[in-house]
N, C-alpha and C positions, 0 to 999 in steps of 0.2 A: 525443574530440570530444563536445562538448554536444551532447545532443536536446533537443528542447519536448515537450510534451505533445499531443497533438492537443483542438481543440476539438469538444465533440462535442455533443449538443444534450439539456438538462438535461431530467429527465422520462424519460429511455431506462430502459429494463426493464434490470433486474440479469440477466446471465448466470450459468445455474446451474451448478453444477459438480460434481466430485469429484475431488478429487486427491491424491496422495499425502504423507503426514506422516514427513519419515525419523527427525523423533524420537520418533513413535509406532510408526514402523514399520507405518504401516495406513493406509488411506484414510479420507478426509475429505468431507463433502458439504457444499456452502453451506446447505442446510436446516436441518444441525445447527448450523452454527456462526451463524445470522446471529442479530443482536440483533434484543431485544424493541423498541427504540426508534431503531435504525438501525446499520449495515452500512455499515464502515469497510475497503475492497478497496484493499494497497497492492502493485505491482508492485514488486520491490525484487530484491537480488542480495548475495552476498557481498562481492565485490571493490569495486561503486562508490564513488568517494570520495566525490557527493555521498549516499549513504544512509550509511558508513560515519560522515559529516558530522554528520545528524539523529539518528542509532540513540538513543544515549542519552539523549536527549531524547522522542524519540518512546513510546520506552519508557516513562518517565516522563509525558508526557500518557495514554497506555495507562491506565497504572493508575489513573488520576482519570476517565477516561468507562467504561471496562468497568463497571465498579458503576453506570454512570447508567444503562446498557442498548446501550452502542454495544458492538456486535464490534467486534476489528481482526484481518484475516486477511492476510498477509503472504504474496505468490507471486514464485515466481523461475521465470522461464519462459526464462534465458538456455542457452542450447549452449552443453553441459558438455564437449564431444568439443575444442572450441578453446577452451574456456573451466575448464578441471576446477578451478581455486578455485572454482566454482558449486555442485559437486556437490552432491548431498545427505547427503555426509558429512561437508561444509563447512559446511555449512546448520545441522546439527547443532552444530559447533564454533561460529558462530556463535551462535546462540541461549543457548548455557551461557557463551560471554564478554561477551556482554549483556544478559544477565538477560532475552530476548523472551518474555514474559509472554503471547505469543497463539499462535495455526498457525501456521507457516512451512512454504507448502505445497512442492509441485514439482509443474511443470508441463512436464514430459517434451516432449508433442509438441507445445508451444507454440502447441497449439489454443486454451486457453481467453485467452492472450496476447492472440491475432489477434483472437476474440470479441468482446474489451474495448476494438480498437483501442488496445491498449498503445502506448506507442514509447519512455520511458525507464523509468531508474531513479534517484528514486522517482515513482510516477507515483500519483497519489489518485484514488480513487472512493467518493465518501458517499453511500448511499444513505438514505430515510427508509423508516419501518415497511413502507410498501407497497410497497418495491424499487423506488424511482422515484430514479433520479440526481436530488442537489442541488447536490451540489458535486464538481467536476474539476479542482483546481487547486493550485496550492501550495503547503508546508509553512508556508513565511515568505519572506521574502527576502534571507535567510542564505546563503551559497555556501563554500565548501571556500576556506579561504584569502582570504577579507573578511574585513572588520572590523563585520561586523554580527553580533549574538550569534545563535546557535540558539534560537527560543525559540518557533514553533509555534504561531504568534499565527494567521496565517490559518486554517488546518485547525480551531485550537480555535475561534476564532469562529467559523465553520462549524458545528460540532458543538454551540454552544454554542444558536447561533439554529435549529438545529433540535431539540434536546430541548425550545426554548421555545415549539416550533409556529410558530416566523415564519418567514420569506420569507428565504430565504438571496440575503445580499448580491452586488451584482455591484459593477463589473466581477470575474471571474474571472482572478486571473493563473495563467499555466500553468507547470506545474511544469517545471526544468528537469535534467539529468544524464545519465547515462549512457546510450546509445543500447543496446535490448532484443539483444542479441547473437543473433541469428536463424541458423540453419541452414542 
């Protein structure tokens, strides 16, 4: 069944974190990882078919903003116990069959989930230099099975109007897919 994103109110402080990297094998701090020019948090999961949907594409917008200064840090905060495609040694197989060119954290006690007011998968949070939410909303309006192409048009203009220092567009549409598999 679909989830929405919840609406959350733009200007919220980035939640910090640390969490673990199973293909580093080691943990991870939002401090090390956030960009110089803005902090790109996506809640995301193995099995979704809508992230499974964007992967490759997303990946490919990845490579073209990391070099501008945006991170993209990728968290699976689903319950592996009813969920073990999740695991983090799925997470890992993931990553090497999509070339995920960023973190793909794990978020075990689905604290920092709850933090972010997650609720699917994929779910965006853009933050600008100061860790100030700009954008919460969706990749594109591509879905698993339309006939609209994957192409990342909203997110990238999002990223695109804030490396330029302008006012990130509204309305906001909210992302939609897999509901966060909670415990």
């Amino acid at each position: 069944m679909a989830a929405e994103s919840k609406n959350l109110p733009l200007g919220s402080e980035i939640v910090h974190f640390e969490l673990f990297n199973p293909k580093l094998n080691n943990s991870q701090s939002l401090s090390e990882l956030r960009g110089k020019k803005g902090t790109l948090i996506i809640f995301m999961c193995n099995h979704c078919p809508y992230v499974i949907h964007i992967l490759p594409k997303l990946v490919e917008i990845s490579e073209t903003y990391i070099p501008k200064g945006i991170s993209f840090i990728g968290i699976n905060s689903n319950d592996i116990i009813n969920y073990p495609e999740d695991s983090p040694e799925k997470m890992v197989e993931l990553t090497q069959k999509y070339y995920i060119n960023f973190p793909y954290l794990y978020d075990e006690t689905q604290e920092i989930a709850k933090a972010y007011d997650a609720a699917c998968t994929p779910d965006f949070y853009l933050y600008d230099s100061n860790d100030k939410l700009v954008y919460h909303g969706r990749f594109d309006a591509s879905r698993p099975n339309s006939e609209k192409p994957t192409t990342g048009e909203d997110l990238s203009k999002a990223m695109d109007l804030l490396l330029e220092n302008k006012s990130i567009f509204s309305p906001q549409y909210n992302s939609i897919g897999c509901s966060i598999k909670w415990k």
